[in-house]
VOGU-3710 file (C-alpha; in Angstrom, 3 decimals, decimal comma):
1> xxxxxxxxxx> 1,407/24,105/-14,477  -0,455/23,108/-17,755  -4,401/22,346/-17,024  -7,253/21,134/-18,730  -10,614/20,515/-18,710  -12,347/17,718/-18,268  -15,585/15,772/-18,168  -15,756/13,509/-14,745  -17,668/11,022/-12,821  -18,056/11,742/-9,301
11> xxxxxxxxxx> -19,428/8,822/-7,473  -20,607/8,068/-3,610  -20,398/4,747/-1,993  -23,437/4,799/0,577  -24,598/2,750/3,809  -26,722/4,121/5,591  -25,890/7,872/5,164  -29,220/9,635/4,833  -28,491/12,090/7,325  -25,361/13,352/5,443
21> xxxxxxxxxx> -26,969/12,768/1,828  -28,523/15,777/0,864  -25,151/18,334/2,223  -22,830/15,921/0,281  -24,922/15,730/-3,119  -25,738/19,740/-2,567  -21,759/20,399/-1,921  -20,983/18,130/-4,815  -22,987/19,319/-7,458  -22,147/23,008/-6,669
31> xxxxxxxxxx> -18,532/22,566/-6,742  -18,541/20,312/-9,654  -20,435/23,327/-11,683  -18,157/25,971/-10,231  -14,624/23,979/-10,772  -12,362/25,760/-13,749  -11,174/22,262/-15,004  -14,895/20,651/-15,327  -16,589/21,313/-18,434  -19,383/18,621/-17,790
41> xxxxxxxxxx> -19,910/16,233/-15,067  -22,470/13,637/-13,360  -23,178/12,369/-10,221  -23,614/8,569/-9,343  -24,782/7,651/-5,523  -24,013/3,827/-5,024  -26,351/2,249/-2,575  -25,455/-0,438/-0,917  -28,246/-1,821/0,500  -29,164/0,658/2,955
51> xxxxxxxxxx> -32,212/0,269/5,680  -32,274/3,964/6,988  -33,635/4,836/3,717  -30,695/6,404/1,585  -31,982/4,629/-1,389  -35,198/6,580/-1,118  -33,817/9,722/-0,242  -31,210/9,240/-3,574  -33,914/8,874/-6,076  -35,531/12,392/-4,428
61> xxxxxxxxxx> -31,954/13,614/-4,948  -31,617/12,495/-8,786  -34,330/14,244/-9,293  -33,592/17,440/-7,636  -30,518/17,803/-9,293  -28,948/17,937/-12,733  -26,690/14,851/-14,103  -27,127/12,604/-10,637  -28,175/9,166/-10,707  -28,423/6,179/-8,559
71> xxxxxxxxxx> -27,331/2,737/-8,622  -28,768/-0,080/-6,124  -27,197/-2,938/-4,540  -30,222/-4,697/-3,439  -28,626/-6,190/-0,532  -25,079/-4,725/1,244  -22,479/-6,210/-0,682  -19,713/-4,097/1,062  -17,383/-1,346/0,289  -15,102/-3,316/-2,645
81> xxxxxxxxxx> -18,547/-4,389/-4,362  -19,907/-0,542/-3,857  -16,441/1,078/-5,300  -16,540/-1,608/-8,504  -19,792/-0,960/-8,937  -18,973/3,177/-9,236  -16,062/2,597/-11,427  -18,120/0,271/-14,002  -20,924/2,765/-14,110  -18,908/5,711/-14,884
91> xxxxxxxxxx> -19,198/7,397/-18,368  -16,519/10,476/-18,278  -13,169/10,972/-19,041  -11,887/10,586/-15,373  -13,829/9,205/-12,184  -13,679/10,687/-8,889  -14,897/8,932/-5,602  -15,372/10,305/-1,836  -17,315/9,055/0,986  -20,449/10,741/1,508
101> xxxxxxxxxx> -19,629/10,939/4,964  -18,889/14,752/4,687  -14,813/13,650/6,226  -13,637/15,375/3,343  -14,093/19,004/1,753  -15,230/18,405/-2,092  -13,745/21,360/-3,254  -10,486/20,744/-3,082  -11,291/17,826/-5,198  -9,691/20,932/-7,431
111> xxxxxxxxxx> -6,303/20,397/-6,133  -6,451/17,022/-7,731  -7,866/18,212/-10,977  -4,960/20,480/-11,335  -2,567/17,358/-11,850  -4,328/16,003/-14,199  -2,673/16,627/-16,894  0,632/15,324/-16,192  -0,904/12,096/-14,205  -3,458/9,615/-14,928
121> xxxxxxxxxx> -3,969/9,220/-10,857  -4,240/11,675/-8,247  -4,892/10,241/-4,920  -5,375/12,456/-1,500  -3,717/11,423/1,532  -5,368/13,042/4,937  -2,934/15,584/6,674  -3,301/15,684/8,963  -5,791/12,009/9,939  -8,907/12,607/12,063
131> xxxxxxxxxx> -9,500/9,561/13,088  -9,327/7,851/17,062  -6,257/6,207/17,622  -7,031/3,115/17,772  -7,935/3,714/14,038  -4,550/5,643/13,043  -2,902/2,485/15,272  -4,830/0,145/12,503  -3,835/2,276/9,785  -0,541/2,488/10,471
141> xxxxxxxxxx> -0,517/-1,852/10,680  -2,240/-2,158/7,453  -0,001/0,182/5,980  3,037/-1,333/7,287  1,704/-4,875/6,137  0,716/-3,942/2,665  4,534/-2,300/2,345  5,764/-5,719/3,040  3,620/-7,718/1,541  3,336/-6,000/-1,815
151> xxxxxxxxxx> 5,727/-2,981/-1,803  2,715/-0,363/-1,980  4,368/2,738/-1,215  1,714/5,438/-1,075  1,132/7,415/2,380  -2,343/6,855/2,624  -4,229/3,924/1,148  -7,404/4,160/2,231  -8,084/8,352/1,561  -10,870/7,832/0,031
161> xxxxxxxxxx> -10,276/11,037/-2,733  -8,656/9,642/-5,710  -9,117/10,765/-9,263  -8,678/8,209/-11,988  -8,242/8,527/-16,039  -11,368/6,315/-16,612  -10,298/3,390/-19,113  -7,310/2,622/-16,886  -9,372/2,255/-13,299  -11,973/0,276/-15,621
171> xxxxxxxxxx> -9,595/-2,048/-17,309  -7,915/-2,988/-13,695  -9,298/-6,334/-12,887  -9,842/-6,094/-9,268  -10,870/-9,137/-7,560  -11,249/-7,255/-3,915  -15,486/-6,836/-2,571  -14,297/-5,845/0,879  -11,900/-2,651/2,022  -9,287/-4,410/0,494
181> xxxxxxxxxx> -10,240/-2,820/-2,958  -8,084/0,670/-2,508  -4,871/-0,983/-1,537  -5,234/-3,482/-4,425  -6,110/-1,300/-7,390  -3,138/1,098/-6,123  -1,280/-2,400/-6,458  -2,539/-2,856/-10,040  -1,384/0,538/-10,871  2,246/0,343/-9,114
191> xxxxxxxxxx> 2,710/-3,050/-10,997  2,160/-1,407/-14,332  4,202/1,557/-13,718  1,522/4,037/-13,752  2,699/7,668/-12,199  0,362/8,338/-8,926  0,177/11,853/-7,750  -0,412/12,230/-4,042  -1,696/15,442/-2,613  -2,376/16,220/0,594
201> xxxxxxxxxx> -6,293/16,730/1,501  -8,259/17,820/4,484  -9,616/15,617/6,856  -12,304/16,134/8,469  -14,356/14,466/12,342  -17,564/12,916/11,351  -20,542/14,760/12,256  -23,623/12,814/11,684  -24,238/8,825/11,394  -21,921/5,896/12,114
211> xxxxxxxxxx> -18,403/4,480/10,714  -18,190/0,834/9,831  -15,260/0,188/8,947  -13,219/-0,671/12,457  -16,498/-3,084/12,310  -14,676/-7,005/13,185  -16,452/-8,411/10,163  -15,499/-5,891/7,960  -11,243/-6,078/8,949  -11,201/-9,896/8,964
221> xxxxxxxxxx> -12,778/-9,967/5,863  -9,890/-7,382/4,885  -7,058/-9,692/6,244  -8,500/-12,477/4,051  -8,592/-11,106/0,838  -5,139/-9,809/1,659  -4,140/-12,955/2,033  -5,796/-14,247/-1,078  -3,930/-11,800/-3,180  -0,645/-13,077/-1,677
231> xxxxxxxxxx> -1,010/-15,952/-3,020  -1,994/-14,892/-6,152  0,462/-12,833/-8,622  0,342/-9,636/-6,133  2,190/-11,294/-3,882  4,703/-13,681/-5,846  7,441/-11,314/-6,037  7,728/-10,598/-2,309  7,276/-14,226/-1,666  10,603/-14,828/-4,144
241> xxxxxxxxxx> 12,208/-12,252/-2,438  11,923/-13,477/1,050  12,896/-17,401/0,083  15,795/-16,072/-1,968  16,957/-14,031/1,210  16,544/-17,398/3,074  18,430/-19,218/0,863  21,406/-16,585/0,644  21,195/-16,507/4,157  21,917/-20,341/4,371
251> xxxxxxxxxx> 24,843/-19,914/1,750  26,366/-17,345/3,727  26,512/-19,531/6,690  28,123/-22,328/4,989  30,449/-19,425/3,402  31,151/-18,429/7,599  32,047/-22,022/7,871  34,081/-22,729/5,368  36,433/-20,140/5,604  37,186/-20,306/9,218
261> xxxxxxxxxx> 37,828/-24,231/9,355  40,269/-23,409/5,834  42,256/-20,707/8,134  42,138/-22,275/11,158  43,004/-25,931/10,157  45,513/-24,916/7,098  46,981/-21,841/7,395  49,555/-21,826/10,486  49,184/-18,412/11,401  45,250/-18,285/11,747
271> xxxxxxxxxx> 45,821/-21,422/13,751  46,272/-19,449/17,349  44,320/-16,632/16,057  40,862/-17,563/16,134  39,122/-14,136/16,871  40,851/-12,878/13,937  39,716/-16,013/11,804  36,429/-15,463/12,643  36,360/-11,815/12,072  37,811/-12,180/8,239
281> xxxxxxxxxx> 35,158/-15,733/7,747  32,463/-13,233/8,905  33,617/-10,474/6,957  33,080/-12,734/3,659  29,814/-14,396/4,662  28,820/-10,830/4,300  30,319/-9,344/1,367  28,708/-12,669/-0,287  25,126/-11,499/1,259  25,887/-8,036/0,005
291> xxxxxxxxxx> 26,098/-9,242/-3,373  24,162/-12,123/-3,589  21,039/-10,193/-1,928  21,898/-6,892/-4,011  21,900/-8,840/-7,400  20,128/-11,976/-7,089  17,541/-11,087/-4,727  16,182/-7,872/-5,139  17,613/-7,369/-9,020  19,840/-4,221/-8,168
301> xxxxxxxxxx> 21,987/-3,770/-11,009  24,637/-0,743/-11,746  27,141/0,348/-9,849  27,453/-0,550/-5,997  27,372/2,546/-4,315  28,729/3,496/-1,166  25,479/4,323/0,731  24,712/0,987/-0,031  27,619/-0,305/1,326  27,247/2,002/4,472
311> xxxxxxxxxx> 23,126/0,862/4,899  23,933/-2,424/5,000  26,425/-2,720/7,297  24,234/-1,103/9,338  21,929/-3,642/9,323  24,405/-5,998/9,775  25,463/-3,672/13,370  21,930/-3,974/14,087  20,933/-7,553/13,752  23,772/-8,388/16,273
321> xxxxxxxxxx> 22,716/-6,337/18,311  18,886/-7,168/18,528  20,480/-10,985/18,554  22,215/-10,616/21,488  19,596/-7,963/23,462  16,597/-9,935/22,830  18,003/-13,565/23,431  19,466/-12,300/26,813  15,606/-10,704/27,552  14,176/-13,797/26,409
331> xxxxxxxxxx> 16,771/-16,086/28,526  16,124/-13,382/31,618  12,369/-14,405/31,470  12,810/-17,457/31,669  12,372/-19,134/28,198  13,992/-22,123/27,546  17,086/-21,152/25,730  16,465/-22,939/22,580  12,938/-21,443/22,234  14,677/-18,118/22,695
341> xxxxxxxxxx> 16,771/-18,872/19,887  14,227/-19,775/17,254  12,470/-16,132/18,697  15,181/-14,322/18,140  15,999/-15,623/14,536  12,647/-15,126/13,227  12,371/-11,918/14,467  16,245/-11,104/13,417  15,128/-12,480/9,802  12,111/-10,581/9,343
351> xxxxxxxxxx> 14,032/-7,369/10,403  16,542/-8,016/8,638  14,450/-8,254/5,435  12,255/-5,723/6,041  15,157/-3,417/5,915  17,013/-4,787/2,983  13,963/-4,689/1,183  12,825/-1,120/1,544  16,305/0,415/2,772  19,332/-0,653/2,069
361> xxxxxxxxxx> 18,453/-1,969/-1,879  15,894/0,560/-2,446  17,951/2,096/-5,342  16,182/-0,239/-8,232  16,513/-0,147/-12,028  14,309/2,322/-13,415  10,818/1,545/-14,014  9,747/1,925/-17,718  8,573/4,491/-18,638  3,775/4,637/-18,464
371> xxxxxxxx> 2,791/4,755/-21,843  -0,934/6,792/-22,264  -2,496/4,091/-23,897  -4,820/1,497/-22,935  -4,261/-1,270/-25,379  -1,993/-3,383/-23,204  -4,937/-3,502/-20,179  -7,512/-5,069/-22,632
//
């Protein structure tokens, strides 16, 4: 594999880490002058407001060490404002960010470096996650969400150890202040068909201080910038998607319909046969979902492949049978039986999407191909 060397930012978002500050800025700057692909470097420790006196224990650091500086937020803005505030103030070729936490091992901040030359991002994800699990539990539901929501497919979206070609993280226009920031600039990037390299990373139990961000304040204010972004651009395609699902879902029906009264009420020999009438209706209510839903909805185009074919039929096998088991469970409780049935089609439709979405049409057109220029994010 091709390398090269590079001049990079490395930058540390920090609240309230003094006890970990001097180890990570030590660890840091000795890698950083060790590394075979860094041929000149600096240091930038983002405070954000901290009151266990980080701030003064950073300007002792800057001093100590060669190519470090600090930048103050003079009250906490949070970890979106902290990261944007990094990115902006970074002067090298690429930028590099970590928490200062001491979770992860700076050196193999190398195994990113190597990729640099065939990728303009190089994110970690943590293999394996050292984290309670009630926190992999919340990771796993963020994840999940931002998959359906926006179609991010990386493993990990938080890791914070991703490396970044510097023009293109600082031309991203990233509205996020809260710990929504990492899971919309990956957006940004997916959206403009930028290649991401992920590589897996060590991760590591925190030692010393406190985490903060299982904190409630800090995930609602997550959920509402998610939100925001929905209904923004981010989320417009998703949102088409899902009402043109709907809406195929509603011709279909009337598809269902129409062909069983046509064979039953004019064709004599469908006339006694009504299992078999239904079976051939239902059988082109969803060949016409196949292909509405393939070409229409999700903008497949190209050959229909068998695999296809054989996914979604599966889904179809599936969504009667999750019809049928949950509205008897439902029913069996006790829930009146049209509640049931508004329960079980919500959660049939939502399945059913889901899957479509990211399984049975996940063979799109190509994505163009990432030019290495900048011009078009000005």
């Amino acid at each position: 594999m091709a390398t090269k060397s590079i001049s990079i930012s490395v930058f540390f978002p920090i609240y309230n880490e003094k006890e970990n500050l001097p180890s990570t800025v030590a660890i840091a700057s000795n890698i950083l002058s060790e590394s075979p692909f860094v041929r000149d470097f600096e240091i930038i420790l983002i405070d954000d407001g901290s009151s266990d006196g980080s701030a003064e224990l950073a300007d002792i650091l800057s001093k100590a060490y060669k190519g470090v500086r600090v930048v103050r937020h003079r009250q906490n803005l949070g970890y979106g404002a902290a990261l944007k505030t990094g990115i902006s103030a970074a002067r090298m070729e690429y930028v590099f960010f970590t928490d200062a936490d001491l979770q992860f091992d700076i050196v193999e901040l190398n195994g990113l470096l190597a990729h640099a030359s065939q990728y303009p991002v190089v994110i970690g994800y943590r293999a394996p996650r050292r984290d309670p699990f009630i926190r992999l539990v919340n990771a796993w539901g963020w994840k999940t969400l931002n998959r359906l929501l926006f179609g991010l497919g990386v493993r990990d979206i938080d890791c914070a150890f991703k490396l970044f070609e510097r023009p293109l993280i600082q031309n991203l226009q990233l509205h996020s202040k809260g710990a929504m920031i990492s899971a919309e600039a990956l957006i940004r990037l997916e959206r403009l068909h930028v290649p991401i390299k992920e590589v897996p990373v060590s991760h590591l139990p925190r030692r010393l201080g406190s985490p903060t961000g299982a904190k409630p304040k800090v995930i609602l204010r997550a959920f509402k910038e998610m939100i925001e972004l929905y209904r923004g651009e981010l989320g417009l395609k998703t949102h088409k998607e899902a009402l043109r699902f709907m809406a195929v879902g509603v011709i279909n029906t009337i598809l269902d319909l129409a062909v069983y009264v046509v064979l039953t009420r004019f064709t004599p020999f469908f006339a006694t046969r009504l299992v078999s009438a239904k079976f051939f209706s239902f059988l082109a209510g969803t060949i016409s979902s196949l292909l509405l839903n393939r070409s229409w909805t999700f903008g497949v185009s190209g050959r229909l492949s068998v695999w296809e074919v054989l996914r979604f039929y599966s889904t179809v096998s599936l969504s009667i049978a999750v019809n049928v088991l949950l509205m008897n469970v439902l029913v069996g409780a006790g829930l009146y039986d049209l509640a049931a049935l508004v329960i079980t089609t919500v959660v049939t439709f939502i399945a059913n999407f889901t899957l479509s979405k990211f399984w049975v049409f996940k063979n799109r057109p190509p994505a163009p191909s990432y030019p290495r220029s900048y011009a078009a994010l000005d």
